[in-house]
C-alpha positions as CSV (number, residue, x, y, z in Angstrom):
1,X,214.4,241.2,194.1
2,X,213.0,237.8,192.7
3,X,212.4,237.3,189.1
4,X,209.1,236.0,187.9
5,X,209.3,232.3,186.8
6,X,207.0,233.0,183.5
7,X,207.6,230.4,180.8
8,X,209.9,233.2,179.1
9,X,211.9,233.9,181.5
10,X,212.5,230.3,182.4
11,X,213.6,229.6,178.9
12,X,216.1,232.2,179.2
13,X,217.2,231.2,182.4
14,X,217.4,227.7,181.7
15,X,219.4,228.7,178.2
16,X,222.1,231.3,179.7
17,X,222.6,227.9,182.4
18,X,223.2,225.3,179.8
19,X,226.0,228.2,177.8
20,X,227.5,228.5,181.4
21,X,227.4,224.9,181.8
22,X,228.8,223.9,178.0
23,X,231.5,226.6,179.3
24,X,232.2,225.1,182.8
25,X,232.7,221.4,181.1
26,X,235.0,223.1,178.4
27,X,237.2,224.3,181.4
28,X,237.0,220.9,183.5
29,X,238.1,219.5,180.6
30,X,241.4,220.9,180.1
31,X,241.7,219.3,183.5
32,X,241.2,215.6,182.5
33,X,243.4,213.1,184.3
34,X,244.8,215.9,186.4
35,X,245.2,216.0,190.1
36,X,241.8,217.4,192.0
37,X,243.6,221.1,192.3
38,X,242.4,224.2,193.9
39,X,241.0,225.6,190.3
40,X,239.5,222.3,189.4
41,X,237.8,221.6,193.1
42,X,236.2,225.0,192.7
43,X,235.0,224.5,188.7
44,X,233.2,221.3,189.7
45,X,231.9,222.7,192.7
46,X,230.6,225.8,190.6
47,X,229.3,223.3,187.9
48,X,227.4,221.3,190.8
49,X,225.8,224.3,191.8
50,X,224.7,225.6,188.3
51,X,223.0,221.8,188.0
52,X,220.9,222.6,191.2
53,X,219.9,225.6,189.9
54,X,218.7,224.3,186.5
55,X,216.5,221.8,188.5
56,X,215.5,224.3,191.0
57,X,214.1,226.6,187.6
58,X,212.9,223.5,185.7
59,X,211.0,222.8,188.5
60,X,209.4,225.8,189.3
């Protein structure tokens, strides 16, 4: 099922990624000057992917 990319639903996709995003950085950043760990590796990897997406929907 796809969702419709109507200005509304953008907006609220585009919102619900930035509070997941604010929430991702607030995790990395208990993390600061640590050593790249498992839990880390797979925060920034989730955070990277949650930036692709925002383009992706900003885009479309």
């Amino acid at each position: 099922m796809m969702v419709d990319a109507t200005p509304e639903n953008k907006a609220i996709l585009l919102e619900a990624l930035e509070d997941m995003m604010y929430k991702l950085s607030l995790q990395l950043d208990d993390f600061k000057g640590g050593p790249l760990d498992k839990q880390r590796k797979e925060l920034t990897e989730k955070q990277s992917k949650v930036e692709k997406l925002q383009h992706q929907i900003s885009l479309a």
